[in-house]
Biopython code that builds the backbone (N, CA, C, O; Angstrom):
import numpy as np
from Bio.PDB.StructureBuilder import StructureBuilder

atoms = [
    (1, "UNK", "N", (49.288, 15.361, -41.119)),
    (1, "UNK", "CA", (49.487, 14.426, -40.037)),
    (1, "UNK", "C", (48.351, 14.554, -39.037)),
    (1, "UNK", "O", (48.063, 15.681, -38.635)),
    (2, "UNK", "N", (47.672, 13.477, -38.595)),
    (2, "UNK", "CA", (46.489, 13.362, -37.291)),
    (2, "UNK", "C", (47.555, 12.931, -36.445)),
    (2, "UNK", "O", (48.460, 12.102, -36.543)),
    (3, "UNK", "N", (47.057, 13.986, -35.335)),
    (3, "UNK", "CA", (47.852, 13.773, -34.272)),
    (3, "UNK", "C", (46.315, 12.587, -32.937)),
    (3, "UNK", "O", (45.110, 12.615, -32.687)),
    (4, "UNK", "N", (47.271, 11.971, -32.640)),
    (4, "UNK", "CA", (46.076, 10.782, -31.835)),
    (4, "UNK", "C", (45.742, 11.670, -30.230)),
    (4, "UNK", "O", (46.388, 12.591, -29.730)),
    (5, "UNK", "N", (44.922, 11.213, -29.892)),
    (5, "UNK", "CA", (44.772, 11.887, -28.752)),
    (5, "UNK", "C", (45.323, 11.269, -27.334)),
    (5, "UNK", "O", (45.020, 10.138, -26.953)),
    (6, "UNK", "N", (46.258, 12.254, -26.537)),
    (6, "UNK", "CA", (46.676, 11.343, -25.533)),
    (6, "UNK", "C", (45.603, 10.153, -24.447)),
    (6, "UNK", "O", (44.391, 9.979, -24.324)),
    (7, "UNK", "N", (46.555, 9.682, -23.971)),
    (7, "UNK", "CA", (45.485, 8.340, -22.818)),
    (7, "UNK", "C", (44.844, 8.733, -21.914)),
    (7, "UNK", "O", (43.852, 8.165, -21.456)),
    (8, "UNK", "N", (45.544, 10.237, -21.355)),
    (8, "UNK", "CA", (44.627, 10.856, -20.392)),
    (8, "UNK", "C", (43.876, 11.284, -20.554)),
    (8, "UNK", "O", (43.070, 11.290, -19.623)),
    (9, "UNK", "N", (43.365, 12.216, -22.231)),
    (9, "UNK", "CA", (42.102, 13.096, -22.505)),
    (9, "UNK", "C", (40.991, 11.853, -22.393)),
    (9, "UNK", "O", (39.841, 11.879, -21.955)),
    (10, "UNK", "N", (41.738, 10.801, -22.931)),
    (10, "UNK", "CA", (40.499, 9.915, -23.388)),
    (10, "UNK", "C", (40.195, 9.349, -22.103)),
    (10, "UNK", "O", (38.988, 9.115, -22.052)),
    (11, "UNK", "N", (40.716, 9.072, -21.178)),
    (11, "UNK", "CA", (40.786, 8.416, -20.195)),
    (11, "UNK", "C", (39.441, 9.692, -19.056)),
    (11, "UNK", "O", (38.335, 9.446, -18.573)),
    (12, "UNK", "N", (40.265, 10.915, -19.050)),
    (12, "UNK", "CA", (39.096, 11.738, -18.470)),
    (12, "UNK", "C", (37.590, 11.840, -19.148)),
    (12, "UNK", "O", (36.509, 11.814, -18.561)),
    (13, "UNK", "N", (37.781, 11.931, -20.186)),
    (13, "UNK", "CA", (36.259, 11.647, -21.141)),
    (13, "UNK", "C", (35.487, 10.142, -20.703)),
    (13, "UNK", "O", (34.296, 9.843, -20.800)),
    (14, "UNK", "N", (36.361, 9.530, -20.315)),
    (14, "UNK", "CA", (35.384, 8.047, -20.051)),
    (14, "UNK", "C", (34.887, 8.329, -18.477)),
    (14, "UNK", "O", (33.954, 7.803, -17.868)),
    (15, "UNK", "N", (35.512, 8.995, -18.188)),
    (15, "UNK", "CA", (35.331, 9.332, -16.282)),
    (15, "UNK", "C", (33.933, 10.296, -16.182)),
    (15, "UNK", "O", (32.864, 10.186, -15.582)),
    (16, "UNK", "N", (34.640, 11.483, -17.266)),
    (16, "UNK", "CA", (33.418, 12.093, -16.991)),
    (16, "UNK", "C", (31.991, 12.090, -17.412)),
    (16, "UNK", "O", (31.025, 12.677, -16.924)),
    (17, "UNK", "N", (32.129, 10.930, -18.898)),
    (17, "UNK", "CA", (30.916, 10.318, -18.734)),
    (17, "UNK", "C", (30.455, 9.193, -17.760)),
    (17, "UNK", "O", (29.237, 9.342, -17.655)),
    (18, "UNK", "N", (30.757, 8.390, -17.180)),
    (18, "UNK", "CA", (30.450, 7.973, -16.219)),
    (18, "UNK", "C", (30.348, 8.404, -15.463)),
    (18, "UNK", "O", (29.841, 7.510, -14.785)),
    (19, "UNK", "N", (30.408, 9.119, -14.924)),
    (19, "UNK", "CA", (29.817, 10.483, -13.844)),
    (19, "UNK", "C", (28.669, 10.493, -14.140)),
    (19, "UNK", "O", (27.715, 9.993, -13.545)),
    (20, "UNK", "N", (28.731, 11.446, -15.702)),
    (20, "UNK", "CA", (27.438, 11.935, -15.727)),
    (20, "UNK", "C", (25.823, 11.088, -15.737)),
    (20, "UNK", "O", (24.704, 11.422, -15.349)),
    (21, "UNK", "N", (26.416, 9.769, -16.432)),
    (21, "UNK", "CA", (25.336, 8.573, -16.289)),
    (21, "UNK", "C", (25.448, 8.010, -14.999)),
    (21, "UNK", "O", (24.809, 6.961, -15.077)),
    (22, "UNK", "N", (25.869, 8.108, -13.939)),
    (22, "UNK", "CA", (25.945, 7.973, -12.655)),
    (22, "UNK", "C", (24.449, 9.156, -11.788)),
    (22, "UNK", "O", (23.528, 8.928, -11.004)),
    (23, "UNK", "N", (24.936, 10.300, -12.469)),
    (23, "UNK", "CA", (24.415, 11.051, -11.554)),
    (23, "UNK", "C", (22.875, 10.769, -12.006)),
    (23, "UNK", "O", (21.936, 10.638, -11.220)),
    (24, "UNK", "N", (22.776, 10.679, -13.879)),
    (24, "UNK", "CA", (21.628, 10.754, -14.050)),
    (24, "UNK", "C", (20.464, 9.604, -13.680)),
    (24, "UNK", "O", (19.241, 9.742, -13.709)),
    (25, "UNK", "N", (21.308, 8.346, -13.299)),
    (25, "UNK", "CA", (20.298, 7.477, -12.921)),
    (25, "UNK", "C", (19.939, 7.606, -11.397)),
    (25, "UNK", "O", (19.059, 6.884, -10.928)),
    (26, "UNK", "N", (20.586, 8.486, -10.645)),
    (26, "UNK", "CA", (20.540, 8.931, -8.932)),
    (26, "UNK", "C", (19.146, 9.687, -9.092)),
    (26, "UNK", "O", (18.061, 9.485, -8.546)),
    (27, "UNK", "N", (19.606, 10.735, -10.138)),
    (27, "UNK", "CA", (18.409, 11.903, -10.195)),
    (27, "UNK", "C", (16.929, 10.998, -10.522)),
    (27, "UNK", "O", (15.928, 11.122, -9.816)),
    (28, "UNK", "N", (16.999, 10.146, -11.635)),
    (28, "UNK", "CA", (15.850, 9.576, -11.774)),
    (28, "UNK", "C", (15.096, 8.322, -10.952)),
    (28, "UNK", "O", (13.943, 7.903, -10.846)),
    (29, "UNK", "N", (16.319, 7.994, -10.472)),
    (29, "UNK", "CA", (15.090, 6.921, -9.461)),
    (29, "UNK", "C", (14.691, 7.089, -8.150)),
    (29, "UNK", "O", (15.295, 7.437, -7.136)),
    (30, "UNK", "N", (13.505, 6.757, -8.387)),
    (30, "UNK", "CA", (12.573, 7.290, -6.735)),
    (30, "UNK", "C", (13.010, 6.283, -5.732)),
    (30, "UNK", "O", (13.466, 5.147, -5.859)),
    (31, "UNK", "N", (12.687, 7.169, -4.494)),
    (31, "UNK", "CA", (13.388, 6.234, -3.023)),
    (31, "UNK", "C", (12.406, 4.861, -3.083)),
    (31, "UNK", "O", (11.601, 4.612, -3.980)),
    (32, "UNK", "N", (12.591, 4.317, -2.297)),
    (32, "UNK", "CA", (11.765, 2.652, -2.149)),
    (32, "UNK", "C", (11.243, 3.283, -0.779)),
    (32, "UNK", "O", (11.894, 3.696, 0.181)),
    (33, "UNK", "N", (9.851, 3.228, -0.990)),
    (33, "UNK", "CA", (9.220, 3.745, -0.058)),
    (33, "UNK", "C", (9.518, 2.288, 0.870)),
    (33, "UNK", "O", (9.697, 1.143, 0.454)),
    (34, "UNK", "N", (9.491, 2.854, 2.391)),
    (34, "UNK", "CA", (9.524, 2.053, 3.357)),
    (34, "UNK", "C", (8.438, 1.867, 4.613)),
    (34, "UNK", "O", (7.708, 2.835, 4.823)),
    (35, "UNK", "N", (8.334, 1.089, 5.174)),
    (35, "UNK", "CA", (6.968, 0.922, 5.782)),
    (35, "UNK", "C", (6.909, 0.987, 7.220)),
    (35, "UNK", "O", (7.545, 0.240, 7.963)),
    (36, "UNK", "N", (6.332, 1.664, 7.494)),
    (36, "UNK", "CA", (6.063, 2.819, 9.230)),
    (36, "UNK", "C", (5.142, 1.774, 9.791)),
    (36, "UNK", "O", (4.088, 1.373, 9.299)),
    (37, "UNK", "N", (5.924, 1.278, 11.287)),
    (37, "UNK", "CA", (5.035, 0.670, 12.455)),
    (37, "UNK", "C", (4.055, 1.559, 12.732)),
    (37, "UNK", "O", (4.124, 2.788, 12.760)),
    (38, "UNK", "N", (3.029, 0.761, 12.958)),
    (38, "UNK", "CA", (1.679, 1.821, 13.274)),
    (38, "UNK", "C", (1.841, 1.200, 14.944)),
    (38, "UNK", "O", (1.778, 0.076, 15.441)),
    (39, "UNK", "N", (2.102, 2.713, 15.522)),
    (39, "UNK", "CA", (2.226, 2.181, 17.330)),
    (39, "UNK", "C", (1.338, 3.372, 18.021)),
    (39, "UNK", "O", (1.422, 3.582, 19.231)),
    (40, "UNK", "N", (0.474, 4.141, 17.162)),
    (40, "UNK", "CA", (-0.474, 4.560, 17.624)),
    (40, "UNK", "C", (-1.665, 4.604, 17.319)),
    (40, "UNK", "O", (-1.813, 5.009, 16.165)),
    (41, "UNK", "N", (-3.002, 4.264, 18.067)),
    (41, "UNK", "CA", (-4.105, 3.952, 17.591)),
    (41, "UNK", "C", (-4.945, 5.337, 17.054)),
    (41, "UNK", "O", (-6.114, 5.259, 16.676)),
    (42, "UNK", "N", (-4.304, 6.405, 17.073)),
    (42, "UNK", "CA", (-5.668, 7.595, 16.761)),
    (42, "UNK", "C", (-4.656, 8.071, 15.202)),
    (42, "UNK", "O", (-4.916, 9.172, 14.717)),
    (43, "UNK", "N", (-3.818, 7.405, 14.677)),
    (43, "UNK", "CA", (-3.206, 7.381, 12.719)),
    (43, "UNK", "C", (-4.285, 6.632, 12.179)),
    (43, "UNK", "O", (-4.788, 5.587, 12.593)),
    (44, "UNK", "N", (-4.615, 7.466, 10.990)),
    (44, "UNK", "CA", (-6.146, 7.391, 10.631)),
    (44, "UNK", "C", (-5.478, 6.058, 9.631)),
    (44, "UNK", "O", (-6.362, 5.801, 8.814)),
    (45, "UNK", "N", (-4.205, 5.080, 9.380)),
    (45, "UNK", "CA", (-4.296, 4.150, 8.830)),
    (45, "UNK", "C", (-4.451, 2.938, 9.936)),
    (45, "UNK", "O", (-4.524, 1.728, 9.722)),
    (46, "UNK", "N", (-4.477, 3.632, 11.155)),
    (46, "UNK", "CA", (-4.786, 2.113, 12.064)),
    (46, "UNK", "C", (-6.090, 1.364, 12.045)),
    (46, "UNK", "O", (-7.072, 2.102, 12.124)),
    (47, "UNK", "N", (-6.290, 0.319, 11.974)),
    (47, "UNK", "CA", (-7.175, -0.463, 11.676)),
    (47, "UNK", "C", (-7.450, -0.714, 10.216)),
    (47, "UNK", "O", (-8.309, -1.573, 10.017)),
    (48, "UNK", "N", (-6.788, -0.024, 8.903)),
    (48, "UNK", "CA", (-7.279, -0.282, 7.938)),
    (48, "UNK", "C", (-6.242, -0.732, 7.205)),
    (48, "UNK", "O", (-6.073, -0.529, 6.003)),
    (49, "UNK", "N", (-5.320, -1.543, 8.171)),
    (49, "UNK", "CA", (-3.923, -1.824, 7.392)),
    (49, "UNK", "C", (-3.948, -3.590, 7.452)),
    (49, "UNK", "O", (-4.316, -3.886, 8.588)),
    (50, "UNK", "N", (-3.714, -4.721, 6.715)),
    (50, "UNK", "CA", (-3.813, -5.817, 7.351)),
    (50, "UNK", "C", (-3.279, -6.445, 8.442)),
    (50, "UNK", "O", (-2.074, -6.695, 8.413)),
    (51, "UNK", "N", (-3.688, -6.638, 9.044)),
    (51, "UNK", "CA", (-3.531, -7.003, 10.744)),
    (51, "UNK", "C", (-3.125, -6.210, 11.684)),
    (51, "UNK", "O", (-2.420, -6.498, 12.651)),
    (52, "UNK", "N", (-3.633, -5.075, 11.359)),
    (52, "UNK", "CA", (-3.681, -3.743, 12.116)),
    (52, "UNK", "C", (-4.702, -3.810, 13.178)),
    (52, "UNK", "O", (-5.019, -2.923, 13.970)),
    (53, "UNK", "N", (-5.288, -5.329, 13.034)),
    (53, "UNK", "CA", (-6.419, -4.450, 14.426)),
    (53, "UNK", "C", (-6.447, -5.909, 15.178)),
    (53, "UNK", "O", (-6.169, -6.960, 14.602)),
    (54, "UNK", "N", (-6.796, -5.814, 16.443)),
    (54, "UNK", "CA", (-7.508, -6.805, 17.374)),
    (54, "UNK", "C", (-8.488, -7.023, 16.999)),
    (54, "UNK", "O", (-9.247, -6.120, 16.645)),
    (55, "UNK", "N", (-8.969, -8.937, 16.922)),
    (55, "UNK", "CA", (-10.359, -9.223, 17.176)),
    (55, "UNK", "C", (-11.730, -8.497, 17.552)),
    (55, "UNK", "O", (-12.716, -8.242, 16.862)),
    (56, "UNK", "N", (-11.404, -8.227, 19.060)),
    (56, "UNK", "CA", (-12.694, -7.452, 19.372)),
    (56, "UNK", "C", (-12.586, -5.993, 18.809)),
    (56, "UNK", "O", (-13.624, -5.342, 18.688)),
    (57, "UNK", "N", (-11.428, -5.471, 18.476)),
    (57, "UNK", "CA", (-11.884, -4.233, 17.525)),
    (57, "UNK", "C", (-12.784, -4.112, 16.381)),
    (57, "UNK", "O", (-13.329, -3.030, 16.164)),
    (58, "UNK", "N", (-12.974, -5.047, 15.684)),
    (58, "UNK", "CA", (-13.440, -5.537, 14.674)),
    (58, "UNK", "C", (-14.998, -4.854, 14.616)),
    (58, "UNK", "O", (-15.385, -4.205, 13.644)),
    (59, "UNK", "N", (-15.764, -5.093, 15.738)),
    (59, "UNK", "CA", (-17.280, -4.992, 15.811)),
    (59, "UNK", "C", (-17.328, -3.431, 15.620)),
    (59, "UNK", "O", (-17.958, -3.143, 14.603)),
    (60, "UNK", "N", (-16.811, -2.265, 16.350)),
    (60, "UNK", "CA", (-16.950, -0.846, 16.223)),
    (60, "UNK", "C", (-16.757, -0.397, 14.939)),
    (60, "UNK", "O", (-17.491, 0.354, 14.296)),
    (61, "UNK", "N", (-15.401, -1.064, 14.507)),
    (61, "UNK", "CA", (-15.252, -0.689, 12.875)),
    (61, "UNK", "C", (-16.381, -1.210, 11.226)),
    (61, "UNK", "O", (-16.640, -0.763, 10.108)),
    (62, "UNK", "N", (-16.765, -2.589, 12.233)),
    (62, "UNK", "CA", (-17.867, -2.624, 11.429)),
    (62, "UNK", "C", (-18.881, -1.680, 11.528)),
    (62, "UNK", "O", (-19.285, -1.171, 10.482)),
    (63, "UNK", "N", (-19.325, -1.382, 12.496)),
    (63, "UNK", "CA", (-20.296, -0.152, 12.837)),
    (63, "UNK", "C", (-20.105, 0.802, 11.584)),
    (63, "UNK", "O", (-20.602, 0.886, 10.461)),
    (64, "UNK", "N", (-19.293, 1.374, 12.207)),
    (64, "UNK", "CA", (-19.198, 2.553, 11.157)),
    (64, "UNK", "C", (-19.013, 2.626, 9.640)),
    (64, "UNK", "O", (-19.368, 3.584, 8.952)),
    (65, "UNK", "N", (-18.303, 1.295, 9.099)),
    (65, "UNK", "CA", (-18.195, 0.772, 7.654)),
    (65, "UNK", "C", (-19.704, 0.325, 7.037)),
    (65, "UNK", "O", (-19.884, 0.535, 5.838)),
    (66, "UNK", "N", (-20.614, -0.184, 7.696)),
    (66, "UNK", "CA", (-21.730, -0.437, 7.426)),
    (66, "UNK", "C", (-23.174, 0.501, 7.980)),
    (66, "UNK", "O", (-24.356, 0.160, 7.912)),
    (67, "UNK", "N", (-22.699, 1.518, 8.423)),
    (67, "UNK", "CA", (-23.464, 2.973, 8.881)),
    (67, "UNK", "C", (-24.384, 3.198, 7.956)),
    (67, "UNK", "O", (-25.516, 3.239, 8.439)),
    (68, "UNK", "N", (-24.325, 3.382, 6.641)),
    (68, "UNK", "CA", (-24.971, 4.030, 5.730)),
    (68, "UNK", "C", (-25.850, 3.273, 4.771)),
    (68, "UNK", "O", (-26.765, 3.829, 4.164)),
    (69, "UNK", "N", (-25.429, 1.424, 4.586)),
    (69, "UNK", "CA", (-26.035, 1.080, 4.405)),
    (69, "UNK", "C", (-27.742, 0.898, 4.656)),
    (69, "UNK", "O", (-28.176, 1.611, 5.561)),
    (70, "UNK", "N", (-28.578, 0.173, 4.076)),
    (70, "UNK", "CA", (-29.915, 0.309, 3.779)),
    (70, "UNK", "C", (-29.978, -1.609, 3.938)),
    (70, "UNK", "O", (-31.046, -2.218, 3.883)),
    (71, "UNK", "N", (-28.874, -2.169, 4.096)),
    (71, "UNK", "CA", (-28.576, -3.570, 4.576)),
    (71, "UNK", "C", (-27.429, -4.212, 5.646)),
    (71, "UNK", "O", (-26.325, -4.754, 5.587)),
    (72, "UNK", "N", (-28.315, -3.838, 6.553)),
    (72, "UNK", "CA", (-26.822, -3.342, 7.821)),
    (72, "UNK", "C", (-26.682, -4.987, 8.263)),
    (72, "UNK", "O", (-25.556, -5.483, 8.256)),
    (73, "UNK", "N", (-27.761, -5.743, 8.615)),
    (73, "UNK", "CA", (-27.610, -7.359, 8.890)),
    (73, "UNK", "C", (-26.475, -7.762, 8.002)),
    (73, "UNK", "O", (-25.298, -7.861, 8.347)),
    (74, "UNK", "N", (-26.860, -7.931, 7.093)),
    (74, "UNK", "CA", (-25.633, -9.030, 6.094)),
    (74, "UNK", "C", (-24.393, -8.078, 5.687)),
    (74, "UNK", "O", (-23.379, -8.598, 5.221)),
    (75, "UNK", "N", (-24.480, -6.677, 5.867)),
    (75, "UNK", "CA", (-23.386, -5.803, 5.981)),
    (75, "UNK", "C", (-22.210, -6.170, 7.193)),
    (75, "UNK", "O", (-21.009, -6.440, 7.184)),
    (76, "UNK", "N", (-23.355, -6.006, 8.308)),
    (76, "UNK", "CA", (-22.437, -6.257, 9.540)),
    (76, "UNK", "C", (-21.895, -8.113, 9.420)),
    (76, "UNK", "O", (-20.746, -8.498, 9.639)),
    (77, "UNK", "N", (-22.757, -8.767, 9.130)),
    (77, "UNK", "CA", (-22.279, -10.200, 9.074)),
    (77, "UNK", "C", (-21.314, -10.160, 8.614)),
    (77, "UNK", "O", (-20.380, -10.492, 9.344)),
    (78, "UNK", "N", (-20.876, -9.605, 6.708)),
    (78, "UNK", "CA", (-19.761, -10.001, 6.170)),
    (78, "UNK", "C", (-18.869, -9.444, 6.877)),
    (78, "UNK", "O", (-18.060, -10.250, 7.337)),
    (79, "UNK", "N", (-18.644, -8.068, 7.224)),
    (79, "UNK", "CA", (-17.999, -7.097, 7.485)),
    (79, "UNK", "C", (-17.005, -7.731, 8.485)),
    (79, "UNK", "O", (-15.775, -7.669, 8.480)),
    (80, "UNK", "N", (-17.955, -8.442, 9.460)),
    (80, "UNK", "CA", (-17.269, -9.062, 10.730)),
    (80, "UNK", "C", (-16.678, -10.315, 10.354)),
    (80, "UNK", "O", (-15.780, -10.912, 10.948)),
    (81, "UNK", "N", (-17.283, -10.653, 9.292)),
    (81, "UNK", "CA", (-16.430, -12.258, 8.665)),
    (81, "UNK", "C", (-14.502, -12.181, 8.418)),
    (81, "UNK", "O", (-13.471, -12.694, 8.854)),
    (82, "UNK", "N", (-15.086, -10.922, 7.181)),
    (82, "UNK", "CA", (-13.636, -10.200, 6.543)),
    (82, "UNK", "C", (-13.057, -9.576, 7.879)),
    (82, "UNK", "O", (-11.839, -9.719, 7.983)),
    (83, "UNK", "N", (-13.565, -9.036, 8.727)),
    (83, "UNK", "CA", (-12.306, -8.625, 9.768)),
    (83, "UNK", "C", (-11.768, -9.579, 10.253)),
    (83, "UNK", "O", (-10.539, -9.642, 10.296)),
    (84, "UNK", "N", (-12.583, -10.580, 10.750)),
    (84, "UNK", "CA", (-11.920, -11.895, 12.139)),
    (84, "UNK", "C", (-10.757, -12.338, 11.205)),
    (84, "UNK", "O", (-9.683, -12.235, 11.798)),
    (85, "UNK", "N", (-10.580, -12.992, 9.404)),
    (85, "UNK", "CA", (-9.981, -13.320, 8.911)),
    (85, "UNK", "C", (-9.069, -11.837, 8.748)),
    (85, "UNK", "O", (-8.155, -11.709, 9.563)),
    (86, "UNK", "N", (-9.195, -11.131, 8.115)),
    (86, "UNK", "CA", (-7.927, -10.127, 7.662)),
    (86, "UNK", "C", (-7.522, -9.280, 8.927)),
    (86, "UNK", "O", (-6.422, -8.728, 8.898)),
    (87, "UNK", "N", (-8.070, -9.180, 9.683)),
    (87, "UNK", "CA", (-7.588, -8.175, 11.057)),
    (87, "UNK", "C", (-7.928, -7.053, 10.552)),
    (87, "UNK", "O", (-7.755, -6.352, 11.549)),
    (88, "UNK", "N", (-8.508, -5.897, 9.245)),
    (88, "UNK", "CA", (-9.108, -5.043, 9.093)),
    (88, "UNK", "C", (-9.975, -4.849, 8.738)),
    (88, "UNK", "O", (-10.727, -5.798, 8.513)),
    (89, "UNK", "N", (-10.409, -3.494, 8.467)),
    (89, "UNK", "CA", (-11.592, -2.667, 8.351)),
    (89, "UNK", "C", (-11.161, -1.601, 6.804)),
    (89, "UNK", "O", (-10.059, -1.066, 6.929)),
    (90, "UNK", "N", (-11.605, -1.402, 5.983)),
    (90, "UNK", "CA", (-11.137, -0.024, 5.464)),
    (90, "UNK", "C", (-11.791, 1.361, 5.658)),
    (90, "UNK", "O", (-13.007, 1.424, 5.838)),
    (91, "UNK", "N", (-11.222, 2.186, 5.637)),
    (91, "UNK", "CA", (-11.651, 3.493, 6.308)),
    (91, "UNK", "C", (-12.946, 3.775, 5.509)),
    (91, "UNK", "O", (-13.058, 3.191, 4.431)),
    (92, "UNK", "N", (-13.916, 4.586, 5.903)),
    (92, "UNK", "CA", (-15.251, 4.911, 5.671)),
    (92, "UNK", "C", (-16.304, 3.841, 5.389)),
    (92, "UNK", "O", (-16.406, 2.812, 6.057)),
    (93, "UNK", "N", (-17.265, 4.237, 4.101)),
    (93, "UNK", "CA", (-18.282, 3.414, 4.302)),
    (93, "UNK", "C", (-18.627, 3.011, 3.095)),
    (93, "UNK", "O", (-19.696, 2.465, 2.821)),
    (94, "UNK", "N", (-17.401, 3.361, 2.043)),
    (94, "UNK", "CA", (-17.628, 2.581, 0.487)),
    (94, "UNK", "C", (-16.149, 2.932, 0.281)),
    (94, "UNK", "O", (-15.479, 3.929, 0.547)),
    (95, "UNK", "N", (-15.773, 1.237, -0.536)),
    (95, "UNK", "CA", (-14.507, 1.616, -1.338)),
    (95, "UNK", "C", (-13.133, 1.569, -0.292)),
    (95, "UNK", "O", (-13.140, 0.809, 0.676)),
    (96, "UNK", "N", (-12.014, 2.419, -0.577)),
    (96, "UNK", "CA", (-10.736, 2.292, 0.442)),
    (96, "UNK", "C", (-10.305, 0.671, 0.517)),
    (96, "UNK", "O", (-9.937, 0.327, 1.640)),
    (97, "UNK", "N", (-10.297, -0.158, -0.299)),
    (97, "UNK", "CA", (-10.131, -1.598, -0.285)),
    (97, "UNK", "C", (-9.042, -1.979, -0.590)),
    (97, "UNK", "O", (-8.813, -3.176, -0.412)),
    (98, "UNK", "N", (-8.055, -1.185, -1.115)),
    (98, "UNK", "CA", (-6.767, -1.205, -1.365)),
    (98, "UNK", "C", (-5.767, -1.006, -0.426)),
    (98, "UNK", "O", (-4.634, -1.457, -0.595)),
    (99, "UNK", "N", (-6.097, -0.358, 0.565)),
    (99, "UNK", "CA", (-5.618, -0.554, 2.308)),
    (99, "UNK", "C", (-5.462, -1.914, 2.601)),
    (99, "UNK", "O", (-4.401, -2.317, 3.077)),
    (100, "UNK", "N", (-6.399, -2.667, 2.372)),
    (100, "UNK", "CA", (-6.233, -4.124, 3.605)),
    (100, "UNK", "C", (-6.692, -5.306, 1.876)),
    (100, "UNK", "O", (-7.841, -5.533, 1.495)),
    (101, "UNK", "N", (-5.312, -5.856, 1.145)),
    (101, "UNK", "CA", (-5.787, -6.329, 0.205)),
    (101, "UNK", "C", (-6.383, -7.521, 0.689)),
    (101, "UNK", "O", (-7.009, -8.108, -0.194)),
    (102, "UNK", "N", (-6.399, -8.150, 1.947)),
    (102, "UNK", "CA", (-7.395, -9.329, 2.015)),
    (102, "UNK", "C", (-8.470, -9.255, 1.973)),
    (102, "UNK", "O", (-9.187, -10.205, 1.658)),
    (103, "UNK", "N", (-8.963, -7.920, 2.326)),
    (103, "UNK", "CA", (-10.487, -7.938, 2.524)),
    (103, "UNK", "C", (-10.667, -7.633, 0.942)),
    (103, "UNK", "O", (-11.374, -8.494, 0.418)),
    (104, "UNK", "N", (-10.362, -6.962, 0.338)),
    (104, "UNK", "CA", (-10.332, -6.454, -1.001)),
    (104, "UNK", "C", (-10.410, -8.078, -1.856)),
    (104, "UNK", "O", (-11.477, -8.672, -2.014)),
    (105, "UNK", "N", (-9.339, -8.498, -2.240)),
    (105, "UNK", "CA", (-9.484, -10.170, -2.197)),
    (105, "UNK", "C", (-10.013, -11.652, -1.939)),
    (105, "UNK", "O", (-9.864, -12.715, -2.543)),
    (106, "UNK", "N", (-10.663, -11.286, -0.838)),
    (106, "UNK", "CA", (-11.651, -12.065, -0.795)),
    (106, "UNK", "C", (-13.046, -12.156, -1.462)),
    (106, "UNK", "O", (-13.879, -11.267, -1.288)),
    (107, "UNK", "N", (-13.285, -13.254, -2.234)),
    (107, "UNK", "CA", (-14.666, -12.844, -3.629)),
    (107, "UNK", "C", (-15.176, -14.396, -2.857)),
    (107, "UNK", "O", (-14.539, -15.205, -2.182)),
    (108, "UNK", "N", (-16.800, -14.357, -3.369)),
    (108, "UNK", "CA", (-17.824, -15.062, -3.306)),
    (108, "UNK", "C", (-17.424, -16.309, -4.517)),
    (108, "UNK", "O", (-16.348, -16.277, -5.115)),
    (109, "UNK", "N", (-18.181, -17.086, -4.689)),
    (109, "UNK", "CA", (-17.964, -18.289, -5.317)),
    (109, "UNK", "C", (-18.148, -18.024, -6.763)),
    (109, "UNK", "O", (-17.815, -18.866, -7.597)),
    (110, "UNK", "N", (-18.778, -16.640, -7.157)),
    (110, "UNK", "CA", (-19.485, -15.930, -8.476)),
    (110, "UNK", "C", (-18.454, -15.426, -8.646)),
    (110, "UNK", "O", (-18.116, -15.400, -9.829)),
    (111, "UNK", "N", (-17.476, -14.803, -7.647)),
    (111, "UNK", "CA", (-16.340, -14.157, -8.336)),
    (111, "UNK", "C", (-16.674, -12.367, -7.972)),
    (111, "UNK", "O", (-16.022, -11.380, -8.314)),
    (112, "UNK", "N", (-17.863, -12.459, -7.207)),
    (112, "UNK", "CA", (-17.989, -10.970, -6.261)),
    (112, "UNK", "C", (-17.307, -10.704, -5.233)),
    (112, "UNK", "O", (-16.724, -11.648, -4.700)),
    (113, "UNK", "N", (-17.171, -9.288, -4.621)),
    (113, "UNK", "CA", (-16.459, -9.322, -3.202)),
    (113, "UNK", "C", (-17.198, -9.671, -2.514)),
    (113, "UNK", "O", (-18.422, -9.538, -2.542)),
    (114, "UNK", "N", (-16.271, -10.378, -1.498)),
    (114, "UNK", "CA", (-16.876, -10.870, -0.044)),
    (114, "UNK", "C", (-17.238, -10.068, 0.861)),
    (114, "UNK", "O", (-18.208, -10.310, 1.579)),
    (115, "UNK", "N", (-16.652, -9.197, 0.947)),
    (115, "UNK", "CA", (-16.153, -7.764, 1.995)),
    (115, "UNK", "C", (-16.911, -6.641, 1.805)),
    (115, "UNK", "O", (-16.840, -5.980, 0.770)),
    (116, "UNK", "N", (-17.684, -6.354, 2.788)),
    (116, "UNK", "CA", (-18.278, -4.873, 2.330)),
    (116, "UNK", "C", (-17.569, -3.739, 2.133)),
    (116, "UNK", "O", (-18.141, -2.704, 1.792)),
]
sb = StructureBuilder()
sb.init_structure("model")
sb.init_model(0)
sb.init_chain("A")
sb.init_seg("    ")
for serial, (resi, resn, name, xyz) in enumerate(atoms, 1):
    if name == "N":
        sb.init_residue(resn, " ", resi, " ")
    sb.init_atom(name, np.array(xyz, "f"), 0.0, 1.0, " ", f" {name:<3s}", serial, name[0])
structure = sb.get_structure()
């Protein structure tokens, strides 16, 4: 004779797998990163966030983004183009373009970046 199994064993077995696939999809998924007001100007992401900066900020940050160049005229020109439109700058003086995707995004008619 098979004896059947009562409603409660089976009933706790469905519980406690659902638990356990409960817990395991908690453990595996990452938080949703969330996004921090920038309300102070000396957080080294201020100015390089889109529309992180004032107009006339624009000119100092070009300064220093186009520092190292060996073509500082048409450096500083674009530089100041891509800020007035995106409101940033990206940090240093090559690259970091993934900070402010407008400036990053913006390409020439060839399909080059616009943005130093």
């Amino acid at each position: 004779m098979s004896r059947k199994p009562s409603i409660n064993v089976i009933l706790s077995l469905v519980l406690l797998l659902l638990l356990i696939v409960e817990n395991y999809a908690n453990i595996t998924e990452a938080p949703t990163p969330q996004p921090q007001p920038n309300t102070n100007s000396n957080l080294p992401s201020y100015g390089t966030t889109q529309g992180s900066l004032n107009p006339q900020e624009c000119g100092p940050r070009c300064t220093g983004r186009c520092s190292k160049t060996a073509f500082k005229k048409p450096c500083m020109f674009f530089c100041q183009k891509c800020c007035a439109k995106c409101l940033c700058v990206p940090a240093g003086t090559y690259g970091n373009k993934q900070s402010c995707p407008c400036y990053n995004n913006w390409k020439t008619k060839r399909g080059g970046p616009k943005c130093p």
